[in-house]
ChimeraX commands (.cxc) that place a marker at each C-alpha (Angstrom):
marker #1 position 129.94,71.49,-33.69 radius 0.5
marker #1 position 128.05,70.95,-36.75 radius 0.5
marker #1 position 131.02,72.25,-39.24 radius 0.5
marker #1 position 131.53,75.46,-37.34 radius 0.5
marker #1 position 135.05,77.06,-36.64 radius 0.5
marker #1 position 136.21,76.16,-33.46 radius 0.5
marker #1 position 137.10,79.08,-31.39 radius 0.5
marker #1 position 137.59,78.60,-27.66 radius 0.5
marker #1 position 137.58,81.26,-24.99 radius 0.5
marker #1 position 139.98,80.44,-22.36 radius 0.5
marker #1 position 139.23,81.57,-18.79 radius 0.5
marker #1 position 142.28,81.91,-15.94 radius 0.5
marker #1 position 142.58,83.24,-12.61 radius 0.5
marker #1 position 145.74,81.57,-12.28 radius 0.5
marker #1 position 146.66,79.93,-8.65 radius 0.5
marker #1 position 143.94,82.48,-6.52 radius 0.5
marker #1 position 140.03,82.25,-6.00 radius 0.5
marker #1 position 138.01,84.85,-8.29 radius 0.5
marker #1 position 134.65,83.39,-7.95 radius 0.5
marker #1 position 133.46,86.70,-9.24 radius 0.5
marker #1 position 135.17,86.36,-12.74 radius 0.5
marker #1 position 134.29,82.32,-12.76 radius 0.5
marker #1 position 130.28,83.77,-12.09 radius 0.5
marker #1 position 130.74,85.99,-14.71 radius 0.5
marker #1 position 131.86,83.87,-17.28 radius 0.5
marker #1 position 129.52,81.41,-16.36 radius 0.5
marker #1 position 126.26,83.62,-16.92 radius 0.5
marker #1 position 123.76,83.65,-19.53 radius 0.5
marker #1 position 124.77,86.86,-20.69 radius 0.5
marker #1 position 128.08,86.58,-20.97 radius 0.5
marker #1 position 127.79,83.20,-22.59 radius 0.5
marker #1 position 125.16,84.87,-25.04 radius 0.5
marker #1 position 127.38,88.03,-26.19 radius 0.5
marker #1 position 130.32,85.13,-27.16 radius 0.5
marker #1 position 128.14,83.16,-29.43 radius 0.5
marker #1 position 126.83,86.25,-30.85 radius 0.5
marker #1 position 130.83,86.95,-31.39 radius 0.5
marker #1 position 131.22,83.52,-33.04 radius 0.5
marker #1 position 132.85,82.11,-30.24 radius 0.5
marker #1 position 131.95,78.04,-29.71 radius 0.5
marker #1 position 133.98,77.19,-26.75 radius 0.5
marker #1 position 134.50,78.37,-23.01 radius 0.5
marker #1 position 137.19,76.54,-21.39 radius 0.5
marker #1 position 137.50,77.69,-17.58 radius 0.5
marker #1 position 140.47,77.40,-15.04 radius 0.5
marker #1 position 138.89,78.09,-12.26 radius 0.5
marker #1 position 142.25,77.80,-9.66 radius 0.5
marker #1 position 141.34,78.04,-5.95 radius 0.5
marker #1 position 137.65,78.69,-6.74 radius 0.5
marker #1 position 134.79,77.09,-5.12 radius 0.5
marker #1 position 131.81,78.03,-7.65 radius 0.5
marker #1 position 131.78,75.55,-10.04 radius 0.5
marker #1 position 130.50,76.72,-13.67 radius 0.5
marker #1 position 127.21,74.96,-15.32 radius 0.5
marker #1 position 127.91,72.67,-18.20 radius 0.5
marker #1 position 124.03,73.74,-19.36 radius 0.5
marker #1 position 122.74,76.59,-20.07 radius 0.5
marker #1 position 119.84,78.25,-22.72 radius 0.5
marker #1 position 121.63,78.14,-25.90 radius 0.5
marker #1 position 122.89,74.37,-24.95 radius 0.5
marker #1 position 119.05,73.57,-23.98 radius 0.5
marker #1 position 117.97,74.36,-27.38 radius 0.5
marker #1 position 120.46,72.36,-28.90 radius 0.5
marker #1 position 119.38,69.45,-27.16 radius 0.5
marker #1 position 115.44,70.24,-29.06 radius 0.5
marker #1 position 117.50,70.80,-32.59 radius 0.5
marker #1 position 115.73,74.45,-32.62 radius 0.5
marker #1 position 117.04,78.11,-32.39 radius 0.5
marker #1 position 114.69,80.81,-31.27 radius 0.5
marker #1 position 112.60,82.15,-34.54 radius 0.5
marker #1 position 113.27,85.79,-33.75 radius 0.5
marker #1 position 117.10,85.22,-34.40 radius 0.5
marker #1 position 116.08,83.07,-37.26 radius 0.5
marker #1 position 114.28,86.04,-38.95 radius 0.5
marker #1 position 116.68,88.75,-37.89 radius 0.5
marker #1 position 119.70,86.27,-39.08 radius 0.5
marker #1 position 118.06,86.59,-42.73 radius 0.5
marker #1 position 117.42,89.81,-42.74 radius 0.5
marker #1 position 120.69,90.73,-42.03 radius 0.5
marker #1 position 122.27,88.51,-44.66 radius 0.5
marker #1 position 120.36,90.21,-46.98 radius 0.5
marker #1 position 121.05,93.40,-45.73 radius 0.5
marker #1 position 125.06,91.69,-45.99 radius 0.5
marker #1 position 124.44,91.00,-49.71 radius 0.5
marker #1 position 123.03,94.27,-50.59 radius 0.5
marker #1 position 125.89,95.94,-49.23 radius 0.5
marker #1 position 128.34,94.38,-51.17 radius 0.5
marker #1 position 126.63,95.07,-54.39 radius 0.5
marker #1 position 128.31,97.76,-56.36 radius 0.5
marker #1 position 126.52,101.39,-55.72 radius 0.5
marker #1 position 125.20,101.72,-59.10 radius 0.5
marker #1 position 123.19,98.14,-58.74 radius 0.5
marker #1 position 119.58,98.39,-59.02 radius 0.5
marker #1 position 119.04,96.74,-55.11 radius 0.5
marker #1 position 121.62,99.75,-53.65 radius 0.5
marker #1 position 119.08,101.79,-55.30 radius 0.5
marker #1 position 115.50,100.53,-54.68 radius 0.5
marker #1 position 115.59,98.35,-51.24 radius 0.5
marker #1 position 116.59,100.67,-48.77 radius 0.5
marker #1 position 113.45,103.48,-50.10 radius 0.5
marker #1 position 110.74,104.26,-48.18 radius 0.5
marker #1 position 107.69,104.12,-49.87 radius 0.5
marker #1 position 105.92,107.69,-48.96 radius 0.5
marker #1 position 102.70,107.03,-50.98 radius 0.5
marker #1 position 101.48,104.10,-48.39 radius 0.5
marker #1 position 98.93,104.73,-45.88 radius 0.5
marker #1 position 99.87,103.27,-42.61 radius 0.5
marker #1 position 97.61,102.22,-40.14 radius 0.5
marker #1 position 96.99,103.29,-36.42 radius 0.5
marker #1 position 98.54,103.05,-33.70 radius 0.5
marker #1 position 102.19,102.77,-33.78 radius 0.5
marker #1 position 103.66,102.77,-37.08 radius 0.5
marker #1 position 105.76,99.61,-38.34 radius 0.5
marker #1 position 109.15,99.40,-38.44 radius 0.5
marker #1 position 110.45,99.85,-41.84 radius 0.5
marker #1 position 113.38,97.39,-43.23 radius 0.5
marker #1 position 115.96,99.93,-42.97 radius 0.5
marker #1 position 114.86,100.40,-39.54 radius 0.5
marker #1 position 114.80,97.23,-38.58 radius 0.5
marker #1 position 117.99,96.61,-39.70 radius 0.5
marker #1 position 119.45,99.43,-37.89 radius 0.5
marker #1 position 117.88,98.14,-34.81 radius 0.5
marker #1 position 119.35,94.86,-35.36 radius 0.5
marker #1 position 122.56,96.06,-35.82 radius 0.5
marker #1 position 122.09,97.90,-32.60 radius 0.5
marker #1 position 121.51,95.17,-30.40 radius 0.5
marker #1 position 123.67,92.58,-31.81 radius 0.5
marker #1 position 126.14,94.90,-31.77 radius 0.5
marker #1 position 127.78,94.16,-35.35 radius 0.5
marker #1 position 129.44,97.04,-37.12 radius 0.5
marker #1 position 127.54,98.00,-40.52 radius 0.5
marker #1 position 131.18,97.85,-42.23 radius 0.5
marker #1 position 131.67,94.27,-41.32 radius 0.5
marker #1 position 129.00,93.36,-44.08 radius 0.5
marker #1 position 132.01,94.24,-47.12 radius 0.5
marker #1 position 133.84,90.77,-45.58 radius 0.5
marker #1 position 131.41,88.13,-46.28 radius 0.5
marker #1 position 132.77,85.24,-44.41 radius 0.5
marker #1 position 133.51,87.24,-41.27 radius 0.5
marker #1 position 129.44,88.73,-41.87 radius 0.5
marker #1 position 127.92,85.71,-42.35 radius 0.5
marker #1 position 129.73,84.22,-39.33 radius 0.5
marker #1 position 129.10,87.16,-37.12 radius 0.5
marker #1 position 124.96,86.91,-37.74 radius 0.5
marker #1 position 125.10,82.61,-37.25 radius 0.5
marker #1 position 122.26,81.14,-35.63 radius 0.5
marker #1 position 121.81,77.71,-35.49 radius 0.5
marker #1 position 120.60,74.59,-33.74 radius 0.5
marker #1 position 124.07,73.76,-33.25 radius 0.5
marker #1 position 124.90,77.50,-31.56 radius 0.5
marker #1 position 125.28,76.42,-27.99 radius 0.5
marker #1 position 128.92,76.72,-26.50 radius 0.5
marker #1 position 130.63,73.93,-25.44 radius 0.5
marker #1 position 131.76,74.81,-21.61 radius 0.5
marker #1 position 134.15,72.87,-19.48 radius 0.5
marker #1 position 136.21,73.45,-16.68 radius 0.5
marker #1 position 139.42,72.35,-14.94 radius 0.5
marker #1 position 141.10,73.61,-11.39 radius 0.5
marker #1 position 144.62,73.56,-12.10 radius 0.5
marker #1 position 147.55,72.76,-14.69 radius 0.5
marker #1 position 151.71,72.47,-15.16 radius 0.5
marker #1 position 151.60,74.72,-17.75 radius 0.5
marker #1 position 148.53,76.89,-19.35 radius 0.5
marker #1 position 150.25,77.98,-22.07 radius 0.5
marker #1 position 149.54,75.37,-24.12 radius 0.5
marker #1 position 145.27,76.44,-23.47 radius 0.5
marker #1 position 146.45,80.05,-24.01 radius 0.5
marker #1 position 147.75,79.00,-27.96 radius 0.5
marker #1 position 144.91,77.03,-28.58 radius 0.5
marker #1 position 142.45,79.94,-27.69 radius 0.5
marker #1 position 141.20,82.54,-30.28 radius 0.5
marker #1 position 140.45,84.58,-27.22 radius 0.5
marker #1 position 141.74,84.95,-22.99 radius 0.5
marker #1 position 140.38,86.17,-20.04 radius 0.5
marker #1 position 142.33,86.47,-17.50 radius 0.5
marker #1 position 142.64,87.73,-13.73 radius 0.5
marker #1 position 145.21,90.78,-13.82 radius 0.5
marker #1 position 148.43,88.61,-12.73 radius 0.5
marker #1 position 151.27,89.82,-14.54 radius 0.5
marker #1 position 152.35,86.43,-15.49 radius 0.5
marker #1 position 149.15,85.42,-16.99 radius 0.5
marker #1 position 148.61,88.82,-18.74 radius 0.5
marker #1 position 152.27,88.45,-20.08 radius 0.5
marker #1 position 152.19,85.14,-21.20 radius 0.5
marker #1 position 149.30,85.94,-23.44 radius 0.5
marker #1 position 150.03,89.25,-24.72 radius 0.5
marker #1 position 153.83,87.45,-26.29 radius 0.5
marker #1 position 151.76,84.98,-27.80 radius 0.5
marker #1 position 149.90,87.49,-29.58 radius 0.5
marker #1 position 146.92,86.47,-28.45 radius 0.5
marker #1 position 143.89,88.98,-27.56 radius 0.5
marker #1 position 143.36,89.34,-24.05 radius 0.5
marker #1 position 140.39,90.87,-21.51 radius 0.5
marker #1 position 141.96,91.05,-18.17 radius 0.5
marker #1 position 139.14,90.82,-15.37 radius 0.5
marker #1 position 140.05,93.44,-12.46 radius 0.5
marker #1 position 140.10,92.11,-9.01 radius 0.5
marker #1 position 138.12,94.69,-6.51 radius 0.5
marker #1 position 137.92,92.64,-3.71 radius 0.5
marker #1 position 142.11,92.39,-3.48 radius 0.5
marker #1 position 143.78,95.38,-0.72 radius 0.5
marker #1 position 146.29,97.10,-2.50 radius 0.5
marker #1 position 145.51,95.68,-5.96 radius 0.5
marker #1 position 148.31,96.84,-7.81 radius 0.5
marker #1 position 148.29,94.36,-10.69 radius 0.5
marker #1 position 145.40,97.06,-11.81 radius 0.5
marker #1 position 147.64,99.54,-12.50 radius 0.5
marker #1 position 149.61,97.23,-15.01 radius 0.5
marker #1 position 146.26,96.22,-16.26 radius 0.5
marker #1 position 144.66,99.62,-17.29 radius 0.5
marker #1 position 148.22,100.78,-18.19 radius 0.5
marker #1 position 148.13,98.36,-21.17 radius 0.5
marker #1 position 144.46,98.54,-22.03 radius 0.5
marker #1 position 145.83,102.28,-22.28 radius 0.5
marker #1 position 148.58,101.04,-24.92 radius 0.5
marker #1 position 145.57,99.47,-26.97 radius 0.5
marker #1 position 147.52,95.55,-25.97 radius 0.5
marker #1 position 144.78,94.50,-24.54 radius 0.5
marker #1 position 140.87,95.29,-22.51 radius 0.5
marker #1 position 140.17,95.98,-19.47 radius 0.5
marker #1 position 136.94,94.97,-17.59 radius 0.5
marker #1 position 135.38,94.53,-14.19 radius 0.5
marker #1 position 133.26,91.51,-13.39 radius 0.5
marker #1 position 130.42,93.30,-13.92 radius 0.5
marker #1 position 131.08,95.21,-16.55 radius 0.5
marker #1 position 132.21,92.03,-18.64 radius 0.5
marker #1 position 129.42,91.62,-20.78 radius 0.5
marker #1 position 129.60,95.22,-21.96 radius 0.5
marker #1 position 133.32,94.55,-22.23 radius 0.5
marker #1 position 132.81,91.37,-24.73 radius 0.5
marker #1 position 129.53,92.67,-26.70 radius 0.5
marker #1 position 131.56,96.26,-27.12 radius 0.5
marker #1 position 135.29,94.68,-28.24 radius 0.5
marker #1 position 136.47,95.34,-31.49 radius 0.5
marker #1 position 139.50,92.85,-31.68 radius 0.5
marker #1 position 140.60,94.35,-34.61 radius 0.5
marker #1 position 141.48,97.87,-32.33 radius 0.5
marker #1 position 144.34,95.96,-30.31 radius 0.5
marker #1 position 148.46,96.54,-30.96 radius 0.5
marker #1 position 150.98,94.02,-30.70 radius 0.5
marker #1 position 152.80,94.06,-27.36 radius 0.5
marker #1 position 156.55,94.26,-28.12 radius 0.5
marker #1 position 158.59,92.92,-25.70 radius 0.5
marker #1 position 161.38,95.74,-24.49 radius 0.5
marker #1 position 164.89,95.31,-25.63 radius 0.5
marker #1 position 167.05,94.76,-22.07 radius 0.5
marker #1 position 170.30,94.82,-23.80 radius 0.5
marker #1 position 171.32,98.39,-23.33 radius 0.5
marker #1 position 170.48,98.16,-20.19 radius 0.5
marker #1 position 173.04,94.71,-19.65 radius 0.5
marker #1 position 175.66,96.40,-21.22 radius 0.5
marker #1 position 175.02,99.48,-18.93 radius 0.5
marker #1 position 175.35,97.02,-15.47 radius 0.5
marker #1 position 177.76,95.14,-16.86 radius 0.5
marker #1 position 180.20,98.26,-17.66 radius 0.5
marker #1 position 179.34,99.54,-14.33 radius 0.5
marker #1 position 180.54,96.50,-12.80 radius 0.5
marker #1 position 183.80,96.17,-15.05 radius 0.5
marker #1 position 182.44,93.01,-16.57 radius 0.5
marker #1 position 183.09,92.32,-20.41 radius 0.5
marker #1 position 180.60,93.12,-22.75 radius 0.5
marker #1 position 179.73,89.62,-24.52 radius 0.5
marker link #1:1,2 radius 0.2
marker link #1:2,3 radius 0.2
marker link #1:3,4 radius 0.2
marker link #1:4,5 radius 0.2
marker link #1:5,6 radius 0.2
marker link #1:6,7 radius 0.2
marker link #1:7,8 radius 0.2
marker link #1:8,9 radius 0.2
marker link #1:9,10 radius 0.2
marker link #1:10,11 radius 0.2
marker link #1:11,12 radius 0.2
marker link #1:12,13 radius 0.2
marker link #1:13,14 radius 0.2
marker link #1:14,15 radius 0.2
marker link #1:15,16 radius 0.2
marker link #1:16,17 radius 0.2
marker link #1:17,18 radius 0.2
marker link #1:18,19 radius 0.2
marker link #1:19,20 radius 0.2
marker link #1:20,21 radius 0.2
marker link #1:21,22 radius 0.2
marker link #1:22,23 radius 0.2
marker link #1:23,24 radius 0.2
marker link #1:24,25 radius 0.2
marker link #1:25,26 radius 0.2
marker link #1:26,27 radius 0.2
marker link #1:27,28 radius 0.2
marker link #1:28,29 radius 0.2
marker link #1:29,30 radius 0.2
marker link #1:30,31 radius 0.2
marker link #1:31,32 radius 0.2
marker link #1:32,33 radius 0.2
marker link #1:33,34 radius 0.2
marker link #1:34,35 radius 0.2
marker link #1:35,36 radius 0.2
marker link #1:36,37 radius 0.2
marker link #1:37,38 radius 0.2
marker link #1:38,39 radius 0.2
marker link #1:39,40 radius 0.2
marker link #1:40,41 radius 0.2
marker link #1:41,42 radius 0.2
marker link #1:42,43 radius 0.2
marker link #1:43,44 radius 0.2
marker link #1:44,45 radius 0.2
marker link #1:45,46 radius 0.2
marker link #1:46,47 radius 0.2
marker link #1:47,48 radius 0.2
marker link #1:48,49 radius 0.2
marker link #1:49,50 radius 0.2
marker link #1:50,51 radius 0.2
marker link #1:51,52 radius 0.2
marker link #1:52,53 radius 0.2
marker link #1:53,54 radius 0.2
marker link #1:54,55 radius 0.2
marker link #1:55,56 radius 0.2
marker link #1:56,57 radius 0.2
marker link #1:57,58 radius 0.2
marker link #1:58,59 radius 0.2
marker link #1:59,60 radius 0.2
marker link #1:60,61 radius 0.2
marker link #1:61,62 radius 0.2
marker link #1:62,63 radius 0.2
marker link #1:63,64 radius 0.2
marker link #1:64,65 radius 0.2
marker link #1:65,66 radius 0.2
marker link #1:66,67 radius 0.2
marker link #1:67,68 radius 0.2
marker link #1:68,69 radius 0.2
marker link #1:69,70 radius 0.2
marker link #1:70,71 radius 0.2
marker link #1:71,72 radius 0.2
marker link #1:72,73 radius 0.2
marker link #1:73,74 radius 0.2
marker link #1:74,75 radius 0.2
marker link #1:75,76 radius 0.2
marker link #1:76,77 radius 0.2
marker link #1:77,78 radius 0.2
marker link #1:78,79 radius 0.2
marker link #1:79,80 radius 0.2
marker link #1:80,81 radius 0.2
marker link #1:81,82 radius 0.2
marker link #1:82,83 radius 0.2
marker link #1:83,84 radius 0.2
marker link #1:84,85 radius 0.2
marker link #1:85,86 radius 0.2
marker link #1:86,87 radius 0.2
marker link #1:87,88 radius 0.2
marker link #1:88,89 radius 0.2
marker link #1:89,90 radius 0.2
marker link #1:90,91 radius 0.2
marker link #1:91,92 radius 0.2
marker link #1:92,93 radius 0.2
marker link #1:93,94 radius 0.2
marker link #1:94,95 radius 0.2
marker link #1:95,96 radius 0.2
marker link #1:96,97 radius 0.2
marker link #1:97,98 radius 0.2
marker link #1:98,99 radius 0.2
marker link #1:99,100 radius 0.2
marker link #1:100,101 radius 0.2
marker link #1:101,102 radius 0.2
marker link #1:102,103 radius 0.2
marker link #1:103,104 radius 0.2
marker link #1:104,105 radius 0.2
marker link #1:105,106 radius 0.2
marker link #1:106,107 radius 0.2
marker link #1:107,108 radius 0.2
marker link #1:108,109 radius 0.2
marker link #1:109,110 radius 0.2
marker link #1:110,111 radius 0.2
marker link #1:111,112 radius 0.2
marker link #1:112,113 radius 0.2
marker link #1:113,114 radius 0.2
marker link #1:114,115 radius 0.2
marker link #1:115,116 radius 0.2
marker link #1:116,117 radius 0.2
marker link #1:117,118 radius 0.2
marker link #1:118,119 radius 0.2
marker link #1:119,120 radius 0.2
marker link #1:120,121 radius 0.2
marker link #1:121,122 radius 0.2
marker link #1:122,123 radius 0.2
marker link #1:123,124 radius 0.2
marker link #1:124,125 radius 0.2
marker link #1:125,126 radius 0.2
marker link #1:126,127 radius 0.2
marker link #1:127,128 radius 0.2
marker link #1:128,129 radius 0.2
marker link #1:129,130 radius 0.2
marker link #1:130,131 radius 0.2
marker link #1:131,132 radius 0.2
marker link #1:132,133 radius 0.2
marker link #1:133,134 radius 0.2
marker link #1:134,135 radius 0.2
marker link #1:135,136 radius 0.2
marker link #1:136,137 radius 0.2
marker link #1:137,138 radius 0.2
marker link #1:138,139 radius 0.2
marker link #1:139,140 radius 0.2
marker link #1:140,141 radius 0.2
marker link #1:141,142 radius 0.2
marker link #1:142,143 radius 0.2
marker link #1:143,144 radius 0.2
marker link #1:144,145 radius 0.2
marker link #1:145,146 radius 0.2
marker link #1:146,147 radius 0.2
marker link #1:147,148 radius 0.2
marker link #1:148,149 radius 0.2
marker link #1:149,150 radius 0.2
marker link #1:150,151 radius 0.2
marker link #1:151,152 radius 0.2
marker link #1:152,153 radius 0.2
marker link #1:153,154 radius 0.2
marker link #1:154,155 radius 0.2
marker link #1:155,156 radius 0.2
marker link #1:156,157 radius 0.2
marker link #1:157,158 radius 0.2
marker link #1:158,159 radius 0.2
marker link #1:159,160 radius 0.2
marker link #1:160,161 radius 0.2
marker link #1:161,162 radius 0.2
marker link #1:162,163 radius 0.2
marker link #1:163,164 radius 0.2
marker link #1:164,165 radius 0.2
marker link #1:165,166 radius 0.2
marker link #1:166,167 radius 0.2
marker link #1:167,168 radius 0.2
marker link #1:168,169 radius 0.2
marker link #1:169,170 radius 0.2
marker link #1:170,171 radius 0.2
marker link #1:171,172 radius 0.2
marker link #1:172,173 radius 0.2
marker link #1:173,174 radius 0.2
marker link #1:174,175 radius 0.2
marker link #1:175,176 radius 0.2
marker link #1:176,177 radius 0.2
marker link #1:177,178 radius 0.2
marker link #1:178,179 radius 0.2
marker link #1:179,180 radius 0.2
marker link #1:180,181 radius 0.2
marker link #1:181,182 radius 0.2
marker link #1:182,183 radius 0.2
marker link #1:183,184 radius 0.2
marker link #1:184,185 radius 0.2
marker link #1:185,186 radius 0.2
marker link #1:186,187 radius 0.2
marker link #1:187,188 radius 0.2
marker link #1:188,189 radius 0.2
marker link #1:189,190 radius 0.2
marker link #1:190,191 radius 0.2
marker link #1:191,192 radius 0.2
marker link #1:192,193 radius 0.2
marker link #1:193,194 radius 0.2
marker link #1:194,195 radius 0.2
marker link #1:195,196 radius 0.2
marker link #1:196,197 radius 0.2
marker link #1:197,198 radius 0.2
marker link #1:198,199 radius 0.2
marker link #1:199,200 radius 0.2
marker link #1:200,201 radius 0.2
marker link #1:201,202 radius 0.2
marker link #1:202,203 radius 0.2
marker link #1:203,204 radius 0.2
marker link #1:204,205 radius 0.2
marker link #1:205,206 radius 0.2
marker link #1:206,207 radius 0.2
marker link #1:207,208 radius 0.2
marker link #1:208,209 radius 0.2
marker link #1:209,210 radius 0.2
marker link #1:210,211 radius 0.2
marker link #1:211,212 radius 0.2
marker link #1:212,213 radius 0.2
marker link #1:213,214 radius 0.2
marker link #1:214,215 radius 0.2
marker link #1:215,216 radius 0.2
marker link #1:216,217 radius 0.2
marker link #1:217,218 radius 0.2
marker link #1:218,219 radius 0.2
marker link #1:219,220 radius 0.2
marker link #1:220,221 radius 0.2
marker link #1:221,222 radius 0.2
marker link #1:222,223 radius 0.2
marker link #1:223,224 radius 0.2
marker link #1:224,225 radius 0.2
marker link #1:225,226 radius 0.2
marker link #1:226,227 radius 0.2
marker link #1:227,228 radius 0.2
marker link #1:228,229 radius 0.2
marker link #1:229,230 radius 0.2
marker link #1:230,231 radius 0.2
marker link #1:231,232 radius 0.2
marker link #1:232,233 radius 0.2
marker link #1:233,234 radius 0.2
marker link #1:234,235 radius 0.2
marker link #1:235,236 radius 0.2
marker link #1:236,237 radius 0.2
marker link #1:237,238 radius 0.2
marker link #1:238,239 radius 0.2
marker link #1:239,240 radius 0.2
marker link #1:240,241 radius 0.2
marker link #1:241,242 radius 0.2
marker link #1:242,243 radius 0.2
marker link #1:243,244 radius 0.2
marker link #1:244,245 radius 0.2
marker link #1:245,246 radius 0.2
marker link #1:246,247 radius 0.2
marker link #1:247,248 radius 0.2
marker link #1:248,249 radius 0.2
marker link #1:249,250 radius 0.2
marker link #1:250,251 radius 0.2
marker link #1:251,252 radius 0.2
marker link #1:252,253 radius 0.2
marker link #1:253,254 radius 0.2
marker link #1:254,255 radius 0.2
marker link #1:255,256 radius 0.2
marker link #1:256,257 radius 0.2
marker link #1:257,258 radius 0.2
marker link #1:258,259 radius 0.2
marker link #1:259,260 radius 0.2
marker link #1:260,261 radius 0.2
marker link #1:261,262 radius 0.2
view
């Protein structure tokens, strides 16, 4: 991985089919927002599912030609410039001078040129990154990576004992909205994206779902909708889920039932 964190996505839909989420996953967009997050992994369990997920894509294409695309080249050094300037102190004489417009320049016809302030914002904008993330530099510097080496590493499996062990291992889950799956993660403390099933009758796990990604424990998504989910995500925004205390509620049945206490 040419000396880059690992940080796997892991993909469930537990014991069902939910070729829809598998699809998602597996496109070019989706795959692009979780580089662009720093992810380098995308591990997917892919249960009773028939589509299988491509091992190749874009990103892994260029990898294979040692080259990453020059327009992400120049916009990755402009914005860790722009990264470096921002961490100056406000007094320093690049705070002051880089982000001025000159107003004395004649600019040509046609459609003026994008200024470096502007292009910044507009790189900002569709990269998604959050201006305050340049004050931490490693999280910055790995948030605007582009390399040769920036191709994630996909694989894919049908079923297993146990996924709990692939659930500690990730740095991030998504997940169909069983309540096992979604449980399992959330007590590990890991951050979580639960994928919505439409296509299920009487889909009640939704409710537990959106009631959660209501409690900030996790986010909530739609196939569709999962590349705005993943580009949009601010990890940072999520609470720890803390499991209820049942022990009132014991000593409540067992009184009931005249049984001791311990």
């Amino acid at each position: 991985m040419g000396g880059r964190e690992r940080r796997m996505v892991f993909v469930t839909v537990g014991t069902t089919c939910f070729d829809a989420l598998v699809k998602a996953v597996d496109s070019e967009e989706v795959k692009e927002a979780l580089l662009h997050k720093g992810y380098t992994e995308l591990l997917v369990q892919m249960g009773r599912g028939t589509y299988i997920p491509s091992k190749v894509s874009s990103p892994a294409i260029r990898d294979k030609v040692g080259v990453a695309p020059i327009e992400e080249k120049l916009v990755q050094h402009r914005l860790r410039w722009f990264g470096h300037v921002q961490r100056r102190p406000p007094g320093a004489p690049v705070r002051s001078g880089v982000l001025k417009r000159a107003d004395n320049v004649k600019r040509g016809r046609g459609r003026p040129n994008l200024t470096w302030d502007e292009s910044v914002k507009r790189d900002l904008k569709e990269w998604n990154i959050s201006k305050g993330l340049a004050m931490d530099r490693s999280a910055w510097r790995q948030a605007i990576n582009v390399s040769a080496n920036s191709a994630l590493q996909v694989d894919y499996f049908t079923f297993s004992q146990s996924i709990a062990d692939y659930i500690r291992e990730a740095s991030l889950v998504i997940s169909h909205a069983g309540s096992g799956s979604i449980f399992e993660t959330v007590r590990l403390g890991k951050p979580l994206i639960v994928v919505v099933n439409e296509d299920l009758m009487d889909n009640h796990q939704s409710e537990l779902a959106e009631e959660l990604a209501d409690r900030k424990h996790l986010l909530c998504a739609r196939p569709q909708t999962l590349q705005e989910t993943v580009k949009a995500m601010d990890l940072n925004n999520l609470l720890p889920y803390m499991p209820g205390d049942a022990k009132q509620v014991v000593t409540r049945i067992n009184k009931f039932l005249g049984f001791p206490d311990d």
